[in-house]
ROMAR-72021 format. One line per field, with one value per residue (C-alpha): x, y, z. Coordinates in steps of 0.25 Angstrom, whole numbers, plus 5000, padded with zeros to 4 digits. Layout:
// ROMAR-72021
X: (X,...);
Y: (Y,...);
Z: (Z,...);
//
This chain:
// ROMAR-72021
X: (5000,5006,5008,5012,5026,5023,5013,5023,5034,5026,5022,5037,5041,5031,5036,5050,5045,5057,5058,5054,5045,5055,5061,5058,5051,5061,5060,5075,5072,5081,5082,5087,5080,5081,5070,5079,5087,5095,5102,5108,5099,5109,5110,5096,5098,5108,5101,5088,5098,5101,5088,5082,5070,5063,5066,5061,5071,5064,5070,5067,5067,5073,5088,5098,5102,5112,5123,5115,5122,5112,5115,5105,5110,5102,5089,5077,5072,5061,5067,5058,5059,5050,5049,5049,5057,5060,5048,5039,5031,5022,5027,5020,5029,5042,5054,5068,5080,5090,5103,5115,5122,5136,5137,5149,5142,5131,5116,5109,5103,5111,5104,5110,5109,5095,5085,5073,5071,5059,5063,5051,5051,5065,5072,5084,5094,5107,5116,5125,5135,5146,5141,5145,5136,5121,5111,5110,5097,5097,5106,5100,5108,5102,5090,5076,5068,5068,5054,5053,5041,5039,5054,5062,5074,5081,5093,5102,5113,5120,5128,5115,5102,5102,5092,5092,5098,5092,5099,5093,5105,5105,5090,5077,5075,5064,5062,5050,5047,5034,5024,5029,5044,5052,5064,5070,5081,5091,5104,5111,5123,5121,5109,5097,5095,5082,5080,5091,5086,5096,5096,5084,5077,5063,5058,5043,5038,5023,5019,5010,5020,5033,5043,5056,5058,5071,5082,5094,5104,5114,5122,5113,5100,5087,5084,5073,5075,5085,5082,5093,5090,5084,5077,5063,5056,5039,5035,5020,5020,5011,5020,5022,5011,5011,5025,5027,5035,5047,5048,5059,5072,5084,5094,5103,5093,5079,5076,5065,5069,5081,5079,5090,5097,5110,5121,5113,5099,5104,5092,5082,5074,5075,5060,5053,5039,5028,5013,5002,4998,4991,4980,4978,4992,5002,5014,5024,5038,5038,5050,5061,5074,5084,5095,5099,5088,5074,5068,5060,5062,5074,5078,5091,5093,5106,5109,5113,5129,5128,5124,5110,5110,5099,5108,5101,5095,5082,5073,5058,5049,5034,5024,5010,5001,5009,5015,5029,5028,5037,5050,5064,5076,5086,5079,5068,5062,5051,5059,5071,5070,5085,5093,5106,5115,5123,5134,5141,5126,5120,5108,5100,5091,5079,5072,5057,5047,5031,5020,5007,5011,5010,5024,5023,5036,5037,5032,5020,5011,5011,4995,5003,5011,4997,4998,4983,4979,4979,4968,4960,4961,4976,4988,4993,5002,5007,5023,5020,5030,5042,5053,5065,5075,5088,5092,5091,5077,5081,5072,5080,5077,5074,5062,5051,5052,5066,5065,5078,5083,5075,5067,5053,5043,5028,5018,5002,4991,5005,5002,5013,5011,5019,5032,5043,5055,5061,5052,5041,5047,5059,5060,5076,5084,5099,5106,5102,5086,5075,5066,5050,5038,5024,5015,5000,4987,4996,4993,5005,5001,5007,5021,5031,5042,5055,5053,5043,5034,5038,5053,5056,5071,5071,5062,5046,5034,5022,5012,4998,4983,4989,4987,4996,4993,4995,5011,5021,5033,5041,5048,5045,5033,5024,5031,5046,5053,5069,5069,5075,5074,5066,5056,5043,5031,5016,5006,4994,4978,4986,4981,4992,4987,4997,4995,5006,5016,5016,5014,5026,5041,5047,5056,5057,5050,5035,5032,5038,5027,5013,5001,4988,4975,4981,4975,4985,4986,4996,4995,5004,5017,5010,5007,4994,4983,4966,4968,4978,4970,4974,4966,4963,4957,4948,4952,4942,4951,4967,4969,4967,4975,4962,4966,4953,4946,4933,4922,4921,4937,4944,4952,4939,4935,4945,4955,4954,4951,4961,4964,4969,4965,4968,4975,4963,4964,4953,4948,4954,4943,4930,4920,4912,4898,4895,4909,4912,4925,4934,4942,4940,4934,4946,4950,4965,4973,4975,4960,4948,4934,4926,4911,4908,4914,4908,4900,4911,4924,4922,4914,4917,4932,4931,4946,4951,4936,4940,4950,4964,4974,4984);
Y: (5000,5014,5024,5038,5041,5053,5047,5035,5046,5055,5041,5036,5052,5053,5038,5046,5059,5065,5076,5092,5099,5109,5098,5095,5083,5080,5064,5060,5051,5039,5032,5029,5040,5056,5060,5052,5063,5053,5039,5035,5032,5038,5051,5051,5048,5059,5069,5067,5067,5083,5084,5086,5077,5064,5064,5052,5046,5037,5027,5023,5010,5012,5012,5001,5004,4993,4995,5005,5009,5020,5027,5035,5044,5052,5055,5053,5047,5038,5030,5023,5014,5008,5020,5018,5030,5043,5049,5039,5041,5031,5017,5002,4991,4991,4992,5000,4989,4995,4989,4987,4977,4980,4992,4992,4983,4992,4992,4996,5009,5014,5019,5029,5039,5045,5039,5037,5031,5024,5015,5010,5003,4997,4984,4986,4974,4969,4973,4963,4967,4960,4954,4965,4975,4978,4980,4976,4983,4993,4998,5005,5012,5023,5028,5031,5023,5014,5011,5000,5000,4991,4988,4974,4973,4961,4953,4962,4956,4961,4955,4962,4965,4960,4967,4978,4981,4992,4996,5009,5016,5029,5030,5022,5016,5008,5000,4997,4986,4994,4987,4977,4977,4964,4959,4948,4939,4948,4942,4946,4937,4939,4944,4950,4945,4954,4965,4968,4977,4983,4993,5002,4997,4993,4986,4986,4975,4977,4981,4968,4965,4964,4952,4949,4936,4926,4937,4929,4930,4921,4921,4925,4932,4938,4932,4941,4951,4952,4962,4966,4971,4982,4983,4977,4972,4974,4962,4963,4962,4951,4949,4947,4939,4925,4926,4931,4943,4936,4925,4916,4922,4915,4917,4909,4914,4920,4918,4928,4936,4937,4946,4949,4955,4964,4973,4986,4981,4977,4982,4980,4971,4966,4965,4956,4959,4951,4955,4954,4966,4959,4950,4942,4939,4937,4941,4928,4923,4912,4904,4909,4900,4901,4891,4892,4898,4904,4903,4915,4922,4920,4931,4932,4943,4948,4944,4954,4956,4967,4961,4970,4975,4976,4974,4961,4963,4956,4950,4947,4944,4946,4941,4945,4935,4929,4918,4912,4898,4891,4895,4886,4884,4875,4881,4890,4887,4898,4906,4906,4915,4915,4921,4925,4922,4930,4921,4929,4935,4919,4927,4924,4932,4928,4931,4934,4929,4935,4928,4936,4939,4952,4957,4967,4968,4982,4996,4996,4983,4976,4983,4997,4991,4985,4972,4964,4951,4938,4937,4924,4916,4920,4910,4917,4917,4904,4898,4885,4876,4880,4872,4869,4863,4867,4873,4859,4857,4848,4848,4851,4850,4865,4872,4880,4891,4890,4901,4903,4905,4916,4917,4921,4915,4919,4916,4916,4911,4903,4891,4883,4873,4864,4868,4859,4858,4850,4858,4869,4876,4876,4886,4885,4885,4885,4896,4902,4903,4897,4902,4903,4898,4904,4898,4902,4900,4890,4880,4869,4862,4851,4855,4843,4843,4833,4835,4841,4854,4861,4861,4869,4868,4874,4884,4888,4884,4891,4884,4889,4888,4878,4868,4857,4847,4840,4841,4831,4829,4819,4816,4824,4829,4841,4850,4847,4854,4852,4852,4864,4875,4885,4876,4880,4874,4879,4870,4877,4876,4869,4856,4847,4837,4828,4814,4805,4816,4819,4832,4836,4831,4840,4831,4843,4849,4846,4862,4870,4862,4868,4861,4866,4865,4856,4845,4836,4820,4819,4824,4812,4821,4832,4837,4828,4841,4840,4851,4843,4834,4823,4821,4827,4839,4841,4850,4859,4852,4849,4842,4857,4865,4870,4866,4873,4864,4858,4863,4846,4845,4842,4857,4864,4874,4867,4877,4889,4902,4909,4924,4928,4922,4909,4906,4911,4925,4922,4924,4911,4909,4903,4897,4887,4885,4870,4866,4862,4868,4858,4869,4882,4887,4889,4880,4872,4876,4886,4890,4893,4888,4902,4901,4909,4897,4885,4879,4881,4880,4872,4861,4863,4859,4873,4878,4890,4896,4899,4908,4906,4896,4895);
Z: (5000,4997,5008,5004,5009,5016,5025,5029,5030,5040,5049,5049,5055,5065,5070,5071,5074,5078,5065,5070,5066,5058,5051,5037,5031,5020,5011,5008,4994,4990,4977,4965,4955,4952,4964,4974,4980,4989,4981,4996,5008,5017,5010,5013,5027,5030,5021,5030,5043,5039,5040,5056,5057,5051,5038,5026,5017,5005,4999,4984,4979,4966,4970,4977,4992,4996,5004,5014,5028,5031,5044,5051,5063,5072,5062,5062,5048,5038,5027,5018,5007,4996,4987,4972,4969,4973,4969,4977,4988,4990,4995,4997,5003,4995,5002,4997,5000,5008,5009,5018,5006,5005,5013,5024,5035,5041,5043,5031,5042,5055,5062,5074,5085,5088,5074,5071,5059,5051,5040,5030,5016,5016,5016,5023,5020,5017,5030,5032,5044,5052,5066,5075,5069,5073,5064,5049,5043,5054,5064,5073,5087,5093,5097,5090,5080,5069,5064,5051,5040,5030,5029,5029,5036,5031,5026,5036,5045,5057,5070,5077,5073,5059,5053,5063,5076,5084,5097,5105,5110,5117,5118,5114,5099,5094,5081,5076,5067,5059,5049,5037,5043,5040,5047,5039,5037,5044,5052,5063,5065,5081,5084,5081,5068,5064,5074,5087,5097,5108,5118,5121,5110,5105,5093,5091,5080,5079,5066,5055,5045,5053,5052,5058,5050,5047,5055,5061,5074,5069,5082,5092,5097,5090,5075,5075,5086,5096,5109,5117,5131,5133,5121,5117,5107,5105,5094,5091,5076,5070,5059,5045,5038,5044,5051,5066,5066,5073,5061,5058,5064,5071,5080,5091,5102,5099,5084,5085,5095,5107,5118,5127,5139,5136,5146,5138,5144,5158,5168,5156,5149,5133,5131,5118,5118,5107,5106,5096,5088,5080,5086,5073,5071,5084,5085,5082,5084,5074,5066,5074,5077,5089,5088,5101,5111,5107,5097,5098,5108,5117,5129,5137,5147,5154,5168,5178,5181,5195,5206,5213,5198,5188,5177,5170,5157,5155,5143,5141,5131,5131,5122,5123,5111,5103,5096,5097,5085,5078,5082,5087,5096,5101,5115,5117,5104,5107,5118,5126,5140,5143,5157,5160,5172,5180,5186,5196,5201,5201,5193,5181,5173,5167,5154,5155,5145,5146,5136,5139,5153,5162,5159,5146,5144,5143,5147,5138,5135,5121,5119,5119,5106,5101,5106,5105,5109,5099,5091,5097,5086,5082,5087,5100,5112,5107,5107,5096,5087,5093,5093,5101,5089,5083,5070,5063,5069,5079,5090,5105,5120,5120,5125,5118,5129,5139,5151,5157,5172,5179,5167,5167,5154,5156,5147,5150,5137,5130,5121,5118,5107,5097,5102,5101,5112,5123,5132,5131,5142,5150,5162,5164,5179,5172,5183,5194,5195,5186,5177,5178,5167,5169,5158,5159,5149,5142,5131,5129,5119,5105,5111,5109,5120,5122,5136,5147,5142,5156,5159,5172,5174,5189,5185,5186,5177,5180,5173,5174,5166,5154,5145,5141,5132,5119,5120,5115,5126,5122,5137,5149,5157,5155,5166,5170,5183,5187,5201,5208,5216,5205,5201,5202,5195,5193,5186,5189,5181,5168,5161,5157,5144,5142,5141,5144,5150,5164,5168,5178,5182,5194,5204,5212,5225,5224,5231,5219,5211,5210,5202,5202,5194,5184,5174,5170,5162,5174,5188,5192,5191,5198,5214,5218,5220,5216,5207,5198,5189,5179,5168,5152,5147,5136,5127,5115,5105,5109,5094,5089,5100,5106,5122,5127,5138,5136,5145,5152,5151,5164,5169,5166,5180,5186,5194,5203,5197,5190,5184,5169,5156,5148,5135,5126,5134,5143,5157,5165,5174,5171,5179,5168,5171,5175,5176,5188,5196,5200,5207,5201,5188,5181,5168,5169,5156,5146,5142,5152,5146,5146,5149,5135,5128,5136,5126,5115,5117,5129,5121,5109,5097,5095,5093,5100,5104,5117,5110,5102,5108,5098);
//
């Protein structure tokens, strides 16, 4: 669709409106043809510099730009391709190619001091620079903005931030990721393959049309994105056509994305945040590969070094309605939450993991950014087919989802389904202290594991209001717990569905086991109680992934009353008339049976009526 040039111009300066009033609008045309009083981009750039304000510089198609190092210093400006030639004004989606082939080693644009600069129209490529230098499309190191439309950063390479590195120094600086933006196929031979984020830092992916797809960190963290404490990242986009907007990237650890703790971010927090602005097509971290840890998200923070100090460095990822499917790792297929240890302090620090939970992870909440609930019939807050295998597809005894020493992983309305892994989850003791699991509203379902679901390595698994059933585990139990001073299990209002398995192996101390509320094919590896019952449940339609209870199945009013809401989003409680209560009125599992659907859901194969699960 055309947009006239002067309307776009006027929207891109007000995004950096930093131009006075006194200064003059002046357009800086580049091309190949008569009209076009510039042939060199940087000409352009440095003619525009000489001139206080926000100034456009357009750049025709009808000429060759290879071998571009364009520097930008302290200036605020739009650069806009797409345009046929000089005497255009009108655009639709073409892009101008501009190029870092053959120039001396730099980024295609350098970007320095105090810039704000909107780029729109291009296809910035072809920087291929040595592996101690950051940033291949863009280099960015400063303070201010860059703000991409309708662009395609691709075929770039770097040691850092292979498409582009971005690093607020000396101020704040944001980059923003705006509609129809592509981040593809760019290396970092480090880190950072598509997108490095550093310092005081904030990337914002929200626009439809964005994808960071098939970036590489050959030697270490972030195919996709790579944030470096204390900078953060805001992921909401619903992606590009089919594909999640985190799609098919690679690294060592994180293929999607890395978050990590640094000395610059000591006494802060590297932050990750995924939500849905779109509630037909949730946000998705899908296809990405780790060949060592986490395959899409891994974390590593920085442990403290002065004793009494506040020196640590932190990470934590939030996700609020979303999807996490089909990607792979040697360990941490889906994610990895990592620690560091301070030797000389006997200290170790956690990284913190938040799945629809309280914790916003930042100063605003994802609605301020747009965030919106999943549609009911769209495929949401769901980690499915991953898979814990090397780079030759060979399965290992990793996990889906590894939480490290002093590490905390939440997640409350999760299903887990046709993962692949040595366990679903391990909570990991390794130094000094444990790690703590809190699952809540949960659906565990058609995994296949080599060993137990459940593995609590001197560590805590909360385990509360879920459904287990229908999973493959070749040799182990459901839950398993090393004995040891951290331990601390929690089986509270779940129903355990598997035949033939039993449900808990803990040699340890009896008192650091709690079981509550439960319905289980095996209660013979659990505390005797008359609120722990063995039997079956009867499911709407198991065979179709529709674990809803029946309105005569076993579990049904069956547990005190409770507060909050179920996997489908609603209210927890429900007190179903002419069902008896065998202790309370509330349901065991993920789902709650609501009066209003009684006589259909309850009774009736009808698939997902009580809402979506997946």
């Amino acid at each position: 669709m055309l947009r006239h040039r002067f309307a776009l111009s006027l929207i891109a300066i007000a995004a950096v409106a930093f131009a006075s009033d006194a200064a003059a609008f002046i357009v800086y045309k580049v091309g190949g043809d008569a009209d076009c009083p510039y042939t060199s981009i940087q000409d352009a750039v440095d003619a525009a510099a000489a001139n206080p304000g926000t100034d456009d510089i357009w750049i025709a198609m009808n000429a060759s730009y290879t071998g571009q190092q364009v520097n930008i210093v302290d200036q605020d400006v739009v650069i806009e391709g797409g345009f046929t030639d000089c005497d255009d004004i009108d655009i639709d989606t073409a892009e101008t190619t501009v190029s870092g082939a053959g120039n001396a080693g730099g980024a295609v644009f350098t970007i320095r001091g105090t810039s704000n600069v909107y780029f729109s129209n291009l296809f910035i490529t072809g920087a291929s620079r040595d592996g101690d230098a950051s940033g291949g499309g863009i280099d960015f190191d400063g303070s201010g903005s860059v703000e991409l439309h309708e662009s395609t950063i691709g075929l770039n390479s770097a040691g850092y931030g292979g498409g582009i590195n971005m690093h607020g120094d000396g101020g704040h600086a944001d980059l923003t990721l705006d509609n129809d933006m592509v981040i593809l196929n760019n290396t970092a031979y480090t880190s950072g393959g598509g997108i490095r984020i550093e310092g005081d830092t904030r990337l914002y992916v929200l626009q439809p049309n964005t994808l960071i797809d098939g970036n590489h960190a050959q030697g270490g963290y972030g195919g996709g994105i790579e944030v470096l404490g204390p900078a953060r990242a805001d992921i909401g986009s619903p992606g590009y056509g089919d594909l999640g907007v985190i799609f098919f990237n690679d690294a060592q650890y994180g293929g999607g994305i890395a978050v990590l703790g640094t000395e610059a971010g000591r006494g802060h927090v590297a932050d990750a945040r995924l939500f849905t602005t779109d509630g037909a097509n949730p946000v998705q971290l899908s296809n990405n590969f780790a060949a060592a840890k986490g395959g899409a998200i891994y974390l590593k923070p920085l442990a403290p070094t002065f004793i009494g100090g506040n020196d640590s460095s932190g990470t934590r990822a939030c996700a609020f309605d979303y999807r996490i499917d089909d990607n792979g790792a040697p360990d941490g297929a889906a994610i990895y939450a990592d620690w560091d240890t301070n030797e000389a302090l006997e200290e170790d620090i956690g990284s913190v993991v938040y799945l629809n939970g309280g914790d916003t992870c930042g100063p605003e909440s994802p609605g301020d950014l747009g965030a919106v609930p999943c549609a009911q019939d769209a495929p949401c807050n769901e980690m499915s087919r991953n898979i814990a295998a090397d780079a030759n597809a060979q399965p290992t005894a990793g996990a889906a989802i590894l939480v490290g020493n002093t590490g905390f992983f939440y997640a409350n309305r999760l299903i887990m389904r046709g993962n692949e892994a040595g366990t679903l989850f391990t909570g990991y003791p390794g130094g000094f202290s444990g790690s703590l699991i809190e699952l809540n509203n949960c659906l565990v379902d058609d995994n296949h594991t080599q060993h137990e679901l459940m593995h609590a390595a001197n560590s805590q698994l909360h385990f509360y209001n879920c459904t287990v059933s229908h999973n493959t585990i070749d040799n182990g139990y459901v839950f398993y717990a090393e004995d040891g001073e951290n331990v601390l299990l929690r089986i509270i209002d779940d129903i355990i569905d598997e035949p033939g398995v039993l449900t808990l192996d803990y040699p340890g101390d009896p008192a650091r086991v709690t079981v509550a509320n439960v319905l289980s094919n095996d209660v013979s590896t659990l505390p005797p109680s008359a609120d722990v019952m063995e039997g079956a449940p009867t499911f709407v339609d198991a065979a179709n992934g529709d674990y809803h209870l029946q309105l005569n199945s076993l579990g049904v009013d069956f547990a005190p009353t409770g507060t909050g809401i179920d996997l489908d989003g609603r209210t927890r409680t429900v007190d179903l008339p002419g069902v008896p209560n065998t202790i309370g009125p509330l349901d065991l599992g993920a789902y709650e049976i609501q009066v209003d659907t009684v006589l259909g859901c309850a009774n009736a194969d009808t698939i997902f009526c009580d809402g979506f699960d997946g």
